[in-house]
N, C-alpha and C positions, 0 to 999 in steps of 0.2 A: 643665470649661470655664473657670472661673477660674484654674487654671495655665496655662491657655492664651493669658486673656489677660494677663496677667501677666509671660509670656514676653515676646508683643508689644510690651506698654508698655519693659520692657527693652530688650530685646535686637534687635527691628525693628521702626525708630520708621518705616520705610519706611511702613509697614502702616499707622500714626497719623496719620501725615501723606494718605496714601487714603482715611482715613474722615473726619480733617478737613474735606479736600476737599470730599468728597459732602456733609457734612451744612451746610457753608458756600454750598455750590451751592442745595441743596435751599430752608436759607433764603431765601438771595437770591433765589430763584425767587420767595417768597413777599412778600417785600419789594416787587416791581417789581411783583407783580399788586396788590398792597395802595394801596401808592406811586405808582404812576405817574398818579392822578386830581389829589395834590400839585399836579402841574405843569403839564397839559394841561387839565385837564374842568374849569375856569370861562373859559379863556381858548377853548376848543370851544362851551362852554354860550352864551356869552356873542357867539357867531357874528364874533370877532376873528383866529380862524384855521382855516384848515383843517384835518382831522386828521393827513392825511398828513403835512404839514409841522411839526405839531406833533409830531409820534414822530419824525421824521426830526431833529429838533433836539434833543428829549429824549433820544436816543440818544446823538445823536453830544458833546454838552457834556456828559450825565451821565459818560460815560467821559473826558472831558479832566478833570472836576471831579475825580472817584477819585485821576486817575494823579498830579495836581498837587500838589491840596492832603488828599485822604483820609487823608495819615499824618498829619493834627493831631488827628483825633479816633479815629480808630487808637491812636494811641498812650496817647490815653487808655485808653478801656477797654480794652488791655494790658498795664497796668495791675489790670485788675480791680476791681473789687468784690466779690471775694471774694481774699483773700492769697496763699491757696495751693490754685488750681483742678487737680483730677486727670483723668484722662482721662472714669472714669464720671462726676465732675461739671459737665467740658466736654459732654460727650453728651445728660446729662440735662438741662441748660439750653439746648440748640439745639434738642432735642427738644420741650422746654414752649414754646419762642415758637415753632416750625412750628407747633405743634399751634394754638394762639390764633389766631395770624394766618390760617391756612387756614383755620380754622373763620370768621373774622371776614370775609375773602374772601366764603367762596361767601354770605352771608347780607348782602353790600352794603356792609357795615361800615367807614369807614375811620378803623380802630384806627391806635395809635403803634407801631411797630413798634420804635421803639429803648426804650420801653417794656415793650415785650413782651421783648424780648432781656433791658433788664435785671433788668426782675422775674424773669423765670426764674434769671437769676443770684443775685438775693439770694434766689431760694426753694432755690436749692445751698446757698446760704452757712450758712442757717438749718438747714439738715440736719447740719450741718459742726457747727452749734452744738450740735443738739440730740445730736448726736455726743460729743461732748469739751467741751461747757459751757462752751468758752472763744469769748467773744463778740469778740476780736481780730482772729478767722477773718474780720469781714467790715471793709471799709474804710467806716465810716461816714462821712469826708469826702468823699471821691469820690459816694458815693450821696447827701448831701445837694445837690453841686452837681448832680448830673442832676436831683434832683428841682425843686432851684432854675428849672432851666431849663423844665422840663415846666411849670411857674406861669406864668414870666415870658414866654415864647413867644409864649401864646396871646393874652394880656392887649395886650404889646406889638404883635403882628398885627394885632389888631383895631381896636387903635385909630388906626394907623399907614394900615390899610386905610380907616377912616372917614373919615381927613381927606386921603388922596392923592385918593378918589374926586370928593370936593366940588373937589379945584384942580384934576383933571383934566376931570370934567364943566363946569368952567368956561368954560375954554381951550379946548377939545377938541371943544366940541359945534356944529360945521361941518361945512358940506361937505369943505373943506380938512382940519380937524381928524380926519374918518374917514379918510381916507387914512394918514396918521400914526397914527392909534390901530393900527391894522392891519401898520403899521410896527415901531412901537414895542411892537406885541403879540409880533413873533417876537425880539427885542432880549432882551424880560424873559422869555418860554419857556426862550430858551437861557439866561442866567442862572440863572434857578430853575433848570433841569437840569443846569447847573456846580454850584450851591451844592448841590446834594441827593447830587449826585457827593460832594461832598467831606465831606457828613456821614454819610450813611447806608450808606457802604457798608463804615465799622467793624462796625455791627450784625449783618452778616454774617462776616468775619472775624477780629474781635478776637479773641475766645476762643482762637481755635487758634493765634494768632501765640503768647500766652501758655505755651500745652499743647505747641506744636513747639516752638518757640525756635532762635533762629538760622539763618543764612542756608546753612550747609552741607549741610545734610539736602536741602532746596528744589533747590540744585546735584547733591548725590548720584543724587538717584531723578527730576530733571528734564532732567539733564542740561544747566542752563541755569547762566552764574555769573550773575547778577541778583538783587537786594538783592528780601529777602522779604517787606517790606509792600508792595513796589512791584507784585511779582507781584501778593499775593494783591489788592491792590486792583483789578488788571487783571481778575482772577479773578471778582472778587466784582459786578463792573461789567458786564459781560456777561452773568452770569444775572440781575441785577435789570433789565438791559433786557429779555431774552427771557421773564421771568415776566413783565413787565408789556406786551407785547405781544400774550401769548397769552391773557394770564388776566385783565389788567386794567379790560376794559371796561364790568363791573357796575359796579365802584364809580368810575369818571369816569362812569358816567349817574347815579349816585347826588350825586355831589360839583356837577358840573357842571349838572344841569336839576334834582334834588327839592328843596333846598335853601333857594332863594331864587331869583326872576327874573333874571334875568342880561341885560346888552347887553352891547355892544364894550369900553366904557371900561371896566364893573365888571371884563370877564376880565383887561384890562389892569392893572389895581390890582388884582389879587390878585396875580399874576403876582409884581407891582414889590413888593408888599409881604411876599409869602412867600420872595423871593430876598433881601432885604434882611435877613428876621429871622434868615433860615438861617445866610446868608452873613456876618452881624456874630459868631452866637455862633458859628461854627467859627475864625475869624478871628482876630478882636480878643481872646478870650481868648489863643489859643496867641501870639498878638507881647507878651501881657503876661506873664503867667503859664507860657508852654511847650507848653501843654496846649490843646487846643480841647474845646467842651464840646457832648455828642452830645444838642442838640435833637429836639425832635420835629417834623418836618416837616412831617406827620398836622396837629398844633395849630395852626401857622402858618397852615396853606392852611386848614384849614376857619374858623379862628376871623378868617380876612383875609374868606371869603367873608360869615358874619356881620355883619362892621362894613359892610360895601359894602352890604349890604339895609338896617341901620339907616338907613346916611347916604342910597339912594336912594328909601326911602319913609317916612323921619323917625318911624318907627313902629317896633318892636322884634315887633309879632302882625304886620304887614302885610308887610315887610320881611321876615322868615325863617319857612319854614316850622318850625312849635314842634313839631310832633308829632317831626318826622323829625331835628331838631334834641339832642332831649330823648334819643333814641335813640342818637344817636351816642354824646353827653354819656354817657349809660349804657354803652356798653361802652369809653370812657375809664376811667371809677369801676369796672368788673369787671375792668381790664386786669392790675393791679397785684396783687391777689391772685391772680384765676384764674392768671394765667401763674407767680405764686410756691409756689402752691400744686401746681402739676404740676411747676414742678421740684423740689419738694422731696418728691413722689408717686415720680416718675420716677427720681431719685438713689437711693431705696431699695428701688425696685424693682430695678433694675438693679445695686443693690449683693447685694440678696440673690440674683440669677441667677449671677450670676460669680465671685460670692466676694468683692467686694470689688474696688480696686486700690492697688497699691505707693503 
């Protein structure tokens, strides 16, 4: 079995680029079921839109977001966090964050998913190490800026959500003013579902841009000439809408109603303040630096909905529910290991099935 696949990795990368595929689909699947509460389920909770026109928007901007701007943090983690990814350690690392994120799905859960993608990557990396002792194998710059970003996210959301809420409940709380908030609620839906477009749908592709390389192969066995993060963002955009169409509705009742009470204005301010944090770090890094940096979107939108209960019942026990709160908080803190620990379970597992690879 291991010459077998061996040959594969050689000789037809057809074959790599198939399994790519499926295993980027499979995630993104899991992504949109995970993710898609992100966007909709305080601005649903909070009775500022409908549903239907909430997915009808989240659809169609999470796919302009991908196609536009997804290669700025594509191209990061294309980069890596690990230097030199192989086929069994691309495998093994898409495998440890389906597993997390599925499992954090069916139980309500809404985990980080660009979290989970990279912990399983540095749980590769660590295999690498504990392989060859040479600790170069993992790019500790790049993983300190992701983890940078997983702090400053949440911190920034929230407090960005506390004090949009107070200028918006200002203004806002009219007769006139509900008309507008309900306006203004699909305005910042489609935002947030551009900005989520354009970060999260490396989380599902990046690895394999890495593992294939190059836009010839995508032409040979697609028959298309089209530049290959373009595709695979198309690719990867389309199943994180249909996972989170089919699968996603446990956790938008968890995000959107247990949380904390919610009206119009609070879903509208989460909305404006989870689009805002997404959309600065994808952005404003890559026009400075090259590079955009793959947030958590997960942090934003929960920790925008937190600030909005502080500032609407000036209490921090009245304001958010603490039990359900604490819970999330807890499988953020298991994220990081569990999913590095299954890749780096999964990489040796699958190393000793096959024999290894080239």
């Amino acid at each position: 079995m291991g010459q077998v696949l061996d040959k594969l990795y050689k000789g037809y990368l057809e074959y790599l680029l198939i399994l790519g595929l499926a295993l980027a689909a499979l995630y993104a699947w899991g992504i949109g079921a995970n993710d898609m509460a992100n966007i909709i389920a305080t601005p649903i909770g909070g009775g500022a839109i409908k549903r239907k026109l909430a997915v009808q928007l989240y659809v169609t901007f999470l796919v302009l977001g991908a196609l536009l701007q997804g290669h700025m943090v594509m191209k990061t983690l294309g980069k890596g966090v690990v230097k030199q990814l192989d086929l069994v350690g691309a495998v093994a690392s898409s495998l440890a964050a389906i597993t997390w994120v599925y499992l954090a799905s069916l139980l309500g859960l809404p985990v980080s998913t660009s979290l989970s993608a990279t912990s399983g990557v540095i749980g590769v990396g660590l295999a690498y190490v504990v392989e060859t002792g040479d600790w170069g194998l993992l790019n500790l710059g790049v993983i300190n800026k992701i983890i940078v970003s997983w702090v400053a996210s949440p911190i920034l959301s929230m407090i960005t959500a506390m004090w949009l809420y107070l200028l918006l409940r200002r203004f806002l709380s009219t007769s006139r003013g509900e008309r507008a908030v309900r306006a203004l609620t699909a305005i910042a839906v489609a935002w947030d579902g551009y900005s989520f477009g354009t970060n999260d749908v490396a989380n599902a592709t990046g690895v394999y841009i890495a593992v294939v390389g190059g836009t010839a192969l995508a032409q040979r066995v697609l028959g298309v000439n089209i530049n290959e993060t373009l595709l695979l963002a198309l690719y990867g955009a389309v199943f994180i809408a249909l996972g989170g169409a089919v699968m996603g509705w446990r956790v938008v009742n968890t995000v959107g109603y247990k949380i904390t009470r919610l009206d119009p204005i609070g879903g509208l301010t989460e909305a404006l303040s989870s689009a805002l944090i997404v959309w600065f770090f994808t952005t404003i890094p890559y026009m400075i630096f090259g590079y955009g940096i793959p947030i958590s979107t997960t942090y934003a939108s929960v920790a925008a909905v937190f600030g909005i209960g502080i500032a609407k019942f000036r209490s921090l026990q009245r304001g958010v529910n603490v039990k359900v709160a604490l819970l999330i908080v807890l499988s953020w803190i298991l994220t990081l290991p569990v999913a590095a620990t299954l890749g780096l379970l999964y990489y040796f597992t699958l190393t000793y099935l096959v024999g290894g690879a080239p």
